[in-house]
N, C-alpha and C positions, 0 to 999 in steps of 0.2 A: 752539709746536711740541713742548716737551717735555714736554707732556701725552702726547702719543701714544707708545708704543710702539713699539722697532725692528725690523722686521717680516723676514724674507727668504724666499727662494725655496722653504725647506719649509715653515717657517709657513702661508705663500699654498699649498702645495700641499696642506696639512692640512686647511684651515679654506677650500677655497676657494669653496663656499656661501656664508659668513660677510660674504667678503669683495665678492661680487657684489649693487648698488645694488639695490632694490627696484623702485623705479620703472624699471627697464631689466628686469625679467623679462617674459620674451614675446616682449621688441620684437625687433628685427634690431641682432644685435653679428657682431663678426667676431670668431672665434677665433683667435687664434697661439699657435702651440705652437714652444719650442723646446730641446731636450737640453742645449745646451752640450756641456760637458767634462765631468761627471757622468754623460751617458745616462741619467740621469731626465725622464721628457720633466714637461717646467713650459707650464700653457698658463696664458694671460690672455685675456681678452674685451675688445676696442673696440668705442667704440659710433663711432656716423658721423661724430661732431664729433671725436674722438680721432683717427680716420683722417683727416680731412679736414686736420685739424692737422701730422701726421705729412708727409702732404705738400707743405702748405706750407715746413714747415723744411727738406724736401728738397731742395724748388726754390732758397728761399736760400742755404743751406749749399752745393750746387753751384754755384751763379753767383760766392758766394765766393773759388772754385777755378777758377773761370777757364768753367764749362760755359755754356751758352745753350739756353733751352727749347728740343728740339726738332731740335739739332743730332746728328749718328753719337753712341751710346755705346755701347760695348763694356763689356760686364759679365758679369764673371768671377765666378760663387758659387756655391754649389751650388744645383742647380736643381733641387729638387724636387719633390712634388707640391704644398706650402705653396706656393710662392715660383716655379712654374711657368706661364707667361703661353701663353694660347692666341696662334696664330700670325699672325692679325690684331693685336690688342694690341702685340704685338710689333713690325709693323710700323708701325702707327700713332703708335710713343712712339719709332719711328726705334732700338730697342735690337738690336745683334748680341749674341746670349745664347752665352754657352759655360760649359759644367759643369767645374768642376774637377775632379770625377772623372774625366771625360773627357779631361783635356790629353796627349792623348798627342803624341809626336812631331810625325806627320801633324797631328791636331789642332790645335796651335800654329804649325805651316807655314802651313795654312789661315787664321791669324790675323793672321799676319805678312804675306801677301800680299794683305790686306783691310786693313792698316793703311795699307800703301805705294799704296793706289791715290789718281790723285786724284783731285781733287773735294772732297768736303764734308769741311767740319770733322769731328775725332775728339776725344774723350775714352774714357779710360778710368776705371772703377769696377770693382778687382777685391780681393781677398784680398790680403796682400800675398803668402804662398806663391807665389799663383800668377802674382803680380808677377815673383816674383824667379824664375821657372818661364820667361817670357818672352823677360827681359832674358837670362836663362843661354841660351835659345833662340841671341837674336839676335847673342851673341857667339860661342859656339862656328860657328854656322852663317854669319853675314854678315858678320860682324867690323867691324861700321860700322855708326853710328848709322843710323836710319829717315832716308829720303829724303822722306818728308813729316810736316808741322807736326801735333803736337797740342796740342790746345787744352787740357786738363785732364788731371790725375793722382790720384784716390785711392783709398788703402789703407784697406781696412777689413776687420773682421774678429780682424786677429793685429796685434802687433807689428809696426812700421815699423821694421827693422835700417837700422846705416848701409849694412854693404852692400846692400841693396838700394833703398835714396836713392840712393844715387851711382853703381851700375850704370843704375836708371832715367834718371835726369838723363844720363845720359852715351848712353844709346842709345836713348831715347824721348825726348831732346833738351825735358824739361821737368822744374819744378818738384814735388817729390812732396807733396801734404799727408793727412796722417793723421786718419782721423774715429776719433771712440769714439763708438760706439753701443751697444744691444743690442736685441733683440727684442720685448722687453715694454714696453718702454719708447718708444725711437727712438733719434734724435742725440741725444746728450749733449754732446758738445764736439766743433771739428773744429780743426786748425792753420791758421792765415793764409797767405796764400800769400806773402804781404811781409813777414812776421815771421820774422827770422833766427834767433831765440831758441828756435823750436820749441814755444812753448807754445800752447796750447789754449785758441781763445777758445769760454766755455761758455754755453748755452742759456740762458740766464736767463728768458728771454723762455717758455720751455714748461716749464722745473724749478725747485724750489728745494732746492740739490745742497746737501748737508752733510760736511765730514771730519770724524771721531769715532774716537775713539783706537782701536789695533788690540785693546785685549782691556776696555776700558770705555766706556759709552754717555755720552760728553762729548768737547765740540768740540779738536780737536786746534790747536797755532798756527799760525803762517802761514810756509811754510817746515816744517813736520814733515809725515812720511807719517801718513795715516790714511785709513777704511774710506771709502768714494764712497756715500752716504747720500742717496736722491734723494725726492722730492715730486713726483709729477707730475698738473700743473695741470689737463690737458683729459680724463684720463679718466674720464666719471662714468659709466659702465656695470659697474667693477669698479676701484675707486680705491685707489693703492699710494701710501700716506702712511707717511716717512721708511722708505723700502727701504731696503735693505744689499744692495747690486748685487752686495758679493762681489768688488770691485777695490777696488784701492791706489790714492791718487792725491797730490801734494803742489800746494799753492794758493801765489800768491803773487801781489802786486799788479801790472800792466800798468805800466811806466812812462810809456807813451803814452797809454793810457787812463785810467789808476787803476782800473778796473774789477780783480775778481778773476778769474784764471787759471788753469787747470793747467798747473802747469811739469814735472811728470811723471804719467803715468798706467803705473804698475807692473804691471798684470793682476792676477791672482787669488789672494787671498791664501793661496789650499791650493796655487796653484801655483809659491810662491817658495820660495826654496833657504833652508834652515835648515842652519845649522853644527852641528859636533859637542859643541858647548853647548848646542845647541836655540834657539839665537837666528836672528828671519829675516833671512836676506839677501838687498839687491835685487837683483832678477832680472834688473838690466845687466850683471852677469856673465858671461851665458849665449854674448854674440857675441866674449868673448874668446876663443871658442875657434877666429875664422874669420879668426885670427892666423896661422894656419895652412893650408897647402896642401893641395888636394886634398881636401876634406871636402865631400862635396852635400848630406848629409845629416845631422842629428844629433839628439839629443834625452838629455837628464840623467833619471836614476829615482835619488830619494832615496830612501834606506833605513832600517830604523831600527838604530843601533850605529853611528852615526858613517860606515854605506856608503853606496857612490855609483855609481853602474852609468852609463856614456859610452856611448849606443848611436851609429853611426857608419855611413853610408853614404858611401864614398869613390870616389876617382877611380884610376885609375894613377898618376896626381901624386900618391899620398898616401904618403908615408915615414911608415911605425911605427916609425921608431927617434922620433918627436916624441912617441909617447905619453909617455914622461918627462918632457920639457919641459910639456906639457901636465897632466900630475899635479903639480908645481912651482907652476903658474899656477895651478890652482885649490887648493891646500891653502893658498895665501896668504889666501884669503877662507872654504875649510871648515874649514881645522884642519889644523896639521899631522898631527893623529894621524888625518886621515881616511884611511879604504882605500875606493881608487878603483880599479875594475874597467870594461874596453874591450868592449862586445861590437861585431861587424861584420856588419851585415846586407846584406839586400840591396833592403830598402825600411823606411822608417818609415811603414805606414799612416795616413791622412786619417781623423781623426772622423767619426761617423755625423755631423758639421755640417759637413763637407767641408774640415774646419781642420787644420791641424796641428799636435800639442801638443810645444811643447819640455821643458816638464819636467814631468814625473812626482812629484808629492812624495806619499810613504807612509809620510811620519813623522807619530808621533802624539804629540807632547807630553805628557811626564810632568805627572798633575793636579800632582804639588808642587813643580812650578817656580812661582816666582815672576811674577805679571803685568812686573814688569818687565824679566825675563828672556827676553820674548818682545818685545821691541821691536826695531824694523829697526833692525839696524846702520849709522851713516852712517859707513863708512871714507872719509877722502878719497880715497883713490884708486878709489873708485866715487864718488862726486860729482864730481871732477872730471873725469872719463873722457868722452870726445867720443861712447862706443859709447853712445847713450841709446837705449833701447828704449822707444819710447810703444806705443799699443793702439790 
């Protein structure tokens, strides 16, 4: 494998001729395109065995989580023209579709009144945003769990916060697990649903995933963060050998299994917090801020000179005399000498991918820092912190 070169999403979007098989020119691929967090749209080409693949892992990777071919699913993502199902299909694979764009108030009433009927099993497959858009629904408005059972719960898409694990469980009256996937690719890992521990059992069976250190192309050890490096087995109509997906992720061995794990998936490494050293830090940070009252809304913009800009969409529960306590809390992991500025809005816009980005980093690292000056910080008081943020 380390013959080949580590390739990523501009490379592939440079060279993407290059990278499309021979023997697949003419035939019927499918195209995917996806922007991410960048708004560069990145496409790739599946050919019918890649697609065919992709949904086999789906139907396993669900049943994992408790779903059953064929049963209610409720699925939350953006629905757009890619990823938009004619209205037979729709009803034929049994799917209630709702656009996250779309959640408005009424909207999410309509959902919650579709959840409580009964009858047949439910699952849910949404964003987590628009997870935690529901459960805020069902408390502000009904103040009591769902009166009827669902069968399955997962987040995909964004970070799985704790609070929104424990709002879920506590009013969707189930267990939450977390997939990482992306779009070019498929599943990559998803959580157990009887694994307490929260990690990530991964795809072995469609990838062969590699960590490699965050600023050199060698294997990272077991227990260190490093770059999510994948191989994937079934697409030979446009073949992505040793990617750089561009997430953080840390491995460690199953005690049940011995198999290898992710015990954290961090997100994107342009999108975690760098200190006023220029060193990264993990982005479990981010939900110490929902220590606090009255906040719906929030998202960090790194800066570069040590700033840090808090945007914040609040409630009337929200006391600004906390903004100092909350300048306190985070200069313990940016630097004392950070200057931390509050803006208050009165929405943080959804990505053109219907997501929503909590942090902004538009620091650019000085060339004469040292490579190992740019390594994650492992404070313990972020290791051992219950707030785990996976993807």
């Amino acid at each position: 494998m380390e013959d080949f070169p580590i390739v990523d999403k501009q490379v592939v979007r440079d060279c993407s001729g290059d990278f499309q098989s021979l023997v697949f020119r003419g035939k019927h691929t499918h195209p995917v395109t996806t922007s991410g967090s960048t708004g560069k749209p990145f496409r790739v080409l599946h050919d019918m065995n890649k697609r065919d693949r992709n949904t086999a892992d789906t139907c396993f990777f669900a049943k994992r989580a408790g779903y059953e071919l064929g049963s209610r699913l409720f699925y939350l993502r953006l629905w757009d023209k890619q990823y938009q199902k004619n209205k037979l299909l729709t009803k034929i694979q049994n799917i209630a579709a709702y656009s996250v764009d779309d959640l408005t108030e009424e909207r999410v009433g309509e959902l919650i009144k579709e959840l409580e009927q009964k009858g047949t099993s439910k699952n849910i497959l949404a964003y987590t945003s628009a997870l935690g858009t529901v459960c805020d629904y069902i408390e502000n408005h009904l103040g009591r769990p769902l009166e009827q059972k669902i069968n399955s719960i997962i987040a995909i898409a964004e970070g799985l916060s704790p609070r929104v694990k424990e709002k879920a469980e506590k009013y969707l009256g189930k267990t939450v697990v977390s997939r990482y996937s992306n779009s070019e690719n498929g599943i990559l890992a998803q959580q157990r649903i009887d694994d307490e521990s929260g990690s990530f059992e991964i795809n072995w069976a469609s990838y062969h995933i590699e960590l490699l250190d965050l600023n050199e192309d060698k294997p990272v050890g077991i227990g260190e963060s490093g770059r999510i490096v994948i191989t994937d087995f079934f697409n030979f109509s446009m073949p992505l050998i040793r990617y750089d997906t561009g997430d953080i992720g840390i491995m460690d061995r199953c005690e049940r299994t011995g198999t290898l794990v992710f015990t954290k998936i961090e997100g994107r490494k342009m999108d975690m917090f760098v200190n006023t050293q220029g060193q990264f830090i993990s982005s479990h940070i981010i939900h110490h801020i929902l220590q606090f009252g009255g906040i719906d809304q929030f998202q960090f913009v790194i800066e570069e000179n040590g700033e840090y800009s808090i945007k914040l969409k609040v409630t009337p529960f929200y006391d600004k005399n906390d903004e100092s306590a909350i300048e306190r809390k985070y200069r313990e992991y940016l630097g004392q000498d950070a200057v931390i500025r509050f803006e208050y809005v009165n929405d943080i816009p959804l990505l053109a991918s219907g997501k929503r980005k909590l942090v902004v980093n538009n620091f650019k690292p000085s060339k004469s820092k040292r490579p190992e000056d740019l390594n994650v910080v492992q404070k313990s008081t972020i290791k051992d912190s219950k707030l785990d943020l996976v993807k």
